[in-house]
C-alpha positions in Angstrom: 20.5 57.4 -152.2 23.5 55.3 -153.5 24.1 51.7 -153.0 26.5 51.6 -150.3 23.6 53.5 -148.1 21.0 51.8 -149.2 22.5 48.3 -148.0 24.0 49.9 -145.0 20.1 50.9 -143.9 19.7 47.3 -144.6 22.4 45.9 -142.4 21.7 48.5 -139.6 17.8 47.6 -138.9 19.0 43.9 -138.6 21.3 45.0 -135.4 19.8 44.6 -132.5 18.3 47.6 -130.5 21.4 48.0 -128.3 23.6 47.5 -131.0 21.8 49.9 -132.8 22.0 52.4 -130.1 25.7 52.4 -129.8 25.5 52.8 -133.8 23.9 55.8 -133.2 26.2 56.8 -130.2 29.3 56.3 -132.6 27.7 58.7 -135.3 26.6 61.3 -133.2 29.8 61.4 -131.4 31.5 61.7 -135.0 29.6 64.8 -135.3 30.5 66.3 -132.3 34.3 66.8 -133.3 33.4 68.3 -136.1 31.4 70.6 -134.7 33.6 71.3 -131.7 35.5 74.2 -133.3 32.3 75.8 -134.4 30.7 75.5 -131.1 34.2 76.7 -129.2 34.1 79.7 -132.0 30.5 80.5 -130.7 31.2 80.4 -127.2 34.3 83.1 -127.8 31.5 84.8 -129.3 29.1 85.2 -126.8 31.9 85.8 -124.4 32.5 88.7 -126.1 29.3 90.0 -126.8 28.6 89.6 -123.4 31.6 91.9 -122.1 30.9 94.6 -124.6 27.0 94.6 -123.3 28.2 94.6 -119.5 30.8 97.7 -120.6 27.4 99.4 -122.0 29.7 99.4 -125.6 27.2 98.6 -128.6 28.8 96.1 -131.0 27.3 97.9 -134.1 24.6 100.5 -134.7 21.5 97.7 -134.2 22.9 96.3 -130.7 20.6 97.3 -128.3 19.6 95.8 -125.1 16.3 95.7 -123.9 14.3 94.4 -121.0 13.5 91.0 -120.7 9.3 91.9 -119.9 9.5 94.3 -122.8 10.8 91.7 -125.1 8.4 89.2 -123.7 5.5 91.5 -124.1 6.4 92.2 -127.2 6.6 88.4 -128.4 3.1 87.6 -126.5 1.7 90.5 -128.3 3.0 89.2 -131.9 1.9 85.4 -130.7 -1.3 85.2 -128.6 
């Protein structure tokens, strides 16, 4: 790692726990806008998936639905 890391990692342990915490709240929350266009472009994904699955129309040649106890039997075979 480079310097500037390094001595933050330094300067973060001596905060104390709460201080830490809300260090951590801070960067996690960073994250989150960046991820919030991905996670809305999933959601309009799903959405869509969704409706074409309730209109019985396949998405592509390898959409297929299947019942939840045959997929579930299928996995407990494969992972006893």
């Amino acid at each position: 790692m480079n310097k500037a890391f390094e001595q933050l990692k330094s300067q973060t342990i001596a905060l104390s726990a709460p201080e830490r915490a809300k260090l951590v709240q801070f960067l996690l929350d960073s994250l989150d806008s960046f991820d919030k266009g991905l996670k809305e472009a999933w959601h309009l994904e799903i959405k869509h998936r969704l409706a074409e699955i309730h209109h019985g129309n396949a998405l592509d040649e390898n959409t297929v639905g299947r019942p939840a106890e045959e997929v579930l039997a299928d996995l407990r075979l494969r992972y006893p």
